[in-house]
N, C-alpha and C positions, 0 to 999 in steps of 0.2 A: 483091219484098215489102218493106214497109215494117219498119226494124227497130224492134223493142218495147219500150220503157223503160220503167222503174217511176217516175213521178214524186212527188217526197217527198209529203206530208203538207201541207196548210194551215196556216200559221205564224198562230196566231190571239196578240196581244199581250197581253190576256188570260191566257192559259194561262203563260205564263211566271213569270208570279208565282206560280203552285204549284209552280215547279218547285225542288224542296232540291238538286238534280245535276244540273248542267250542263256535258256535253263538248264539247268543239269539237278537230276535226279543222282543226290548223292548216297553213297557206304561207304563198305571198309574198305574192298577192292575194288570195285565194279561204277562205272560211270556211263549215267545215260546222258546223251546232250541232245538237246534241241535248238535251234535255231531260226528266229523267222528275219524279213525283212521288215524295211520302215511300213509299209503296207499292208503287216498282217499276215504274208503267205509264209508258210513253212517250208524253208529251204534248204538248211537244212540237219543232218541227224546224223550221230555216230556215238556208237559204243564203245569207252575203254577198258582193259581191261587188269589198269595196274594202276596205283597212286603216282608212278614216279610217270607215267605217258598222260595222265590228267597231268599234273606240272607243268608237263612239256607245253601241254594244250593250251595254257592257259597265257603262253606269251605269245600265241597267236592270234588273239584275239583282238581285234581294231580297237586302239585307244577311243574310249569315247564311248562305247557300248556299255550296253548296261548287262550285267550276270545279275538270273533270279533262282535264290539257293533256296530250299526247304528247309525248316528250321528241322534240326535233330543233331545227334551226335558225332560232331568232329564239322557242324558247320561255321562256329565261329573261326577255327582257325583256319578254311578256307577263305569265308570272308575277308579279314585280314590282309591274307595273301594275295584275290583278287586287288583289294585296293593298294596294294603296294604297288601293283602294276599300274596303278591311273586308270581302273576301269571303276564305273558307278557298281555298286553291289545291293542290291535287296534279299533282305532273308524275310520268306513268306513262314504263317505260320501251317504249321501243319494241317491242322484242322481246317482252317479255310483251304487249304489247295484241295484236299480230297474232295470238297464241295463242289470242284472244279472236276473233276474226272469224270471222263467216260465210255465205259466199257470195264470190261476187267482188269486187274489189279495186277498192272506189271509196270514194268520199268519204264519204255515207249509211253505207257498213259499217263504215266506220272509226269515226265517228262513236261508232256504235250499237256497237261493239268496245270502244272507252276506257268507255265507261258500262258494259258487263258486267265490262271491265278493272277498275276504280272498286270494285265490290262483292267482290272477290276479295281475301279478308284477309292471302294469302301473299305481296301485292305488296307492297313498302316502296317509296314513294316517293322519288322525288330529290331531294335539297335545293334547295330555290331559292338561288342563290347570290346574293352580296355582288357590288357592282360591281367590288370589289378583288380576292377571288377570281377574277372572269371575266380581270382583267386580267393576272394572276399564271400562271393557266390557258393563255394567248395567248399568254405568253413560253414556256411548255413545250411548245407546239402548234410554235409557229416555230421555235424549239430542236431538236423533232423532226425539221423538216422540212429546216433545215439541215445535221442530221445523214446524212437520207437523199439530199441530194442530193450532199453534198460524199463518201458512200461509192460512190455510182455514178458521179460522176465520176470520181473515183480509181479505178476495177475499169476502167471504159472507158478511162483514159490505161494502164493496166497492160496492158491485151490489145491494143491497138494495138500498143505496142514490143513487146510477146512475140511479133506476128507476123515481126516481122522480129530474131527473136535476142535482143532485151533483157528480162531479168528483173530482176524490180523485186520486192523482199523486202518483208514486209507493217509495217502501220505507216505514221501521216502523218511522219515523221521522214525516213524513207529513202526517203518516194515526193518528198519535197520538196526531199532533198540528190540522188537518183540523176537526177529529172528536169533539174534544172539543170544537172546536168554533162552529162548526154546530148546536150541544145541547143546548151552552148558546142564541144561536143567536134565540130569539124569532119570529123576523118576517119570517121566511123561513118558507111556506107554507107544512110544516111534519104533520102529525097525530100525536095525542098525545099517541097513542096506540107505534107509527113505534119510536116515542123517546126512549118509554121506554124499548124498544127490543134493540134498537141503545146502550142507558147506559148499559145497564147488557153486553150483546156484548164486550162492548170496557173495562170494568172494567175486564171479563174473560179477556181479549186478554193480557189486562197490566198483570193480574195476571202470565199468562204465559210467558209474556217478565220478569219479576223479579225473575220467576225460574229459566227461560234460563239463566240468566246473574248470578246468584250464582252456578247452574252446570259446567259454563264454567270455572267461579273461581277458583273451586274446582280443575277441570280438569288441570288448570293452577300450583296448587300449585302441585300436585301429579308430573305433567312434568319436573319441579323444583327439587323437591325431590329427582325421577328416576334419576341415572345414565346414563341407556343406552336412555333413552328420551330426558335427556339435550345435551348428546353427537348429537342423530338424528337432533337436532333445531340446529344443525350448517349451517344445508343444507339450502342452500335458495330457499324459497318456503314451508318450513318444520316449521308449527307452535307447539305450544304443545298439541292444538287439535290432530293433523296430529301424532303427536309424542307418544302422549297415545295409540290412535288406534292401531298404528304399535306394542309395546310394548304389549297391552291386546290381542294382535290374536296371539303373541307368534308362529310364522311362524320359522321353521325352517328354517336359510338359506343354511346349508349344504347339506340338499338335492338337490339343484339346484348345478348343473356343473359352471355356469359362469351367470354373472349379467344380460344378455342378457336374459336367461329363467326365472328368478325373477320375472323381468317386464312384462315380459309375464302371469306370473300365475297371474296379476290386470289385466290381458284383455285390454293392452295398447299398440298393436300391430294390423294388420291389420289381418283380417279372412282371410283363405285360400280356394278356391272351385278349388284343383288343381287334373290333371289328366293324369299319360303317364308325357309327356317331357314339357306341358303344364303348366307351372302355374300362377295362377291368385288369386289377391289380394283382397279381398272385403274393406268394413268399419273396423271399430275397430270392435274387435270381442267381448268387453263387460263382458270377461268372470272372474268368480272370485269373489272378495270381490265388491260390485258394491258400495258399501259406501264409501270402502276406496279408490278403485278407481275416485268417485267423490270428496271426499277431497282433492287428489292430484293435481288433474286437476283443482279445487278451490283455492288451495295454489299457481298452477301455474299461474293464473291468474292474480292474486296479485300480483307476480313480475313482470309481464307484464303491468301491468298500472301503477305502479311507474318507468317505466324503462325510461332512456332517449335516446332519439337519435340520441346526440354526444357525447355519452361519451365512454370513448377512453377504458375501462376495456377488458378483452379480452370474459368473461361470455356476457357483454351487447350485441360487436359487433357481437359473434354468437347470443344470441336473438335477437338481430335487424336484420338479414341475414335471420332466419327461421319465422320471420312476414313479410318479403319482398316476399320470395318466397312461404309463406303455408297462409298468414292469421294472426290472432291473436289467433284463436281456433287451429290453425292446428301448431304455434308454441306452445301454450298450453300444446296439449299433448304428444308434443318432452318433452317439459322439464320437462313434471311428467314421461315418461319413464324415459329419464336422472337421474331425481332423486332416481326413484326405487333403479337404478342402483349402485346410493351413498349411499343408505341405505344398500344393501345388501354388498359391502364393509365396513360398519360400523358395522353392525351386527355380524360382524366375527372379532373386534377387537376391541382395547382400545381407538379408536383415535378418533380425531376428525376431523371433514371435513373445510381444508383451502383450499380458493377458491385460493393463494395466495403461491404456497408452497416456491417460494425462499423467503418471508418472513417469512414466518413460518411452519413450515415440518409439516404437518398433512395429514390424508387420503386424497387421491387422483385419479379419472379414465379418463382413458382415453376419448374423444371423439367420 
């Protein structure tokens, strides 16, 4: 049996000029478009099949319309180039469009998914970013990556010598003083094969410790530089790691009503399974930027192991009151909401955050 396709619709050239919404299901070659009119009806639809005939497509399009792009890769710099032409752009996120799909998983639904996507007022959009943000983004990406690879390097040279006897105490300090004695120390009964998997191992590992430490540099001078990221490092708990992040994801905050839903879009708030007059709290609900979420909660921790407890400041003795009654992790992530919360009052002004304001007037929130 011959199997059944549903083929799109007739692309008339014509029709595209009525249309006010226009989706395209983007990749590397391949381009699905959708279009409907002011009214909702799908009018209509054509498939590209080269980046340079989407180009073309795209200055056909009636000034004034609006393109809804899927967020994934290579849609910022279409974004971009939609608005160079004077058209409105939204990029949906991914997750919510699939929420929107129906039937199986092709190009056509997808398509016809971002256009239902498109009409749904609880989506906010992604910022189209700055070229500098993308670039600032790419040092946290790589940052990332050398973090994960130089920790599974380091777990693999750890369980290698643990097989044969050697333990190695946590920390790049003492994987990087025990390893090197191990090597020189000729009487420890290694295989001369397990040595020289160990050297190459531990020279990779350095190698990645000396990127990470010039990435972070880097990162450091840019936060330096930034205005709105030297202002963020006022906040404590808020490094120029923590500071770049914030700055590269280019998070609108006037979309959010009040500080309280900020902190919420980092999933720093507890999950709800509520019902009727019933409601009930779960875990943190996780949801959101999950990186920048663990940076903060990273940052907060930090204040928390320098903090002391007597000292009389009035920030200490609420962190001393919320590790008495939550823990250290559970005052933790009070005080990365907390700080959300200072960030999205910064974000919307010139000032800077004084923990102190009868000495010196700067931004300030409530409790």
């Amino acid at each position: 049996m011959r199997k059944r396709t549903t083929k799109p619709q007739a692309a008339h050239p014509e029709t595209l000029s009525l249309c006010t919404t226009v989706a395209v299901d983007l990749a590397k070659q391949v381009f699905q478009i959708a279009g409907e009119a002011a009214h909702g009806e799908l009018v209509y639809e054509k498939r590209l099949q080269s980046r340079e005939a989407f180009s073309r497509f795209l200055y056909q399009i009636a000034k004034g319309a609006t393109v809804l792009l899927e967020t994934g890769p290579g849609a910022q710099a279409w974004a971009r180039q939609v608005q160079a032409l004077g058209c409105q752009v939204r990029l949906l996120p991914a997750q919510r469009v699939a929420e929107h799909r129906s039937g199986a998983k092709n190009d056509r639904n997808d398509a016809q998914a971002i256009l239902r996507a498109g009409r749904d007022t609880t989506i906010h959009a992604v910022p189209v970013k700055t070229v500098e943000a993308l670039a600032m983004q790419a040092a946290h990406r790589v940052r990332q990556g050398y973090i994960r690879r130089r920790t599974t390097l380091g777990n693999q040279i750890r369980g290698l010598l643990l097989e044969h006897g050697l333990a190695i105490p946590q920390g790049a300090a003492a994987l990087s003083d025990r390893v090197s004695r191990i090597l020189e120390d000729a009487t420890l009964p290694l295989p001369d094969l397990l040595r020289e998997l160990i050297a190459d191992m531990q020279a990779e590992w350095q190698a990645l410790e000396g990127r990470l430490l010039l990435l972070t540099k880097r990162l450091e001078q840019c936060a330096r530089a930034d205005k709105t990221a030297s202002r963020l490092m006022s906040v404590r708990g808020v490094g120029p790691i923590i500071a770049t992040a914030l700055v590269a994801k280019q998070v609108e905050p006037a979309r959010f009503p009040n500080a309280r839903q900020f902190a919420a879009y980092f999933g720093l708030v507890p999950d709800q399974h509520s019902s009727g007059q019933k409601v009930r709290l779960g875990k943190m609900s996780k949801r959101g930027d999950g990186y920048l979420r663990s940076l903060m909660v990273e940052g907060a921790h930090a204040v928390l192991r320098t903090l002391k407890a007597d000292s009389e400041e009035v920030d200490d003795r609420r962190l001393n009151r919320w590790m008495q009654r939550h823990g250290r992790k559970g005052a933790a992530i009070r005080l990365a909401n907390r700080n959300l919360r200072i960030v999205w009052v910064l974000l919307q002004s010139d000032a800077r955050y004084c923990r102190n304001p009868s000495v010196q007037p700067g931004a300030t929130i409530a409790e």
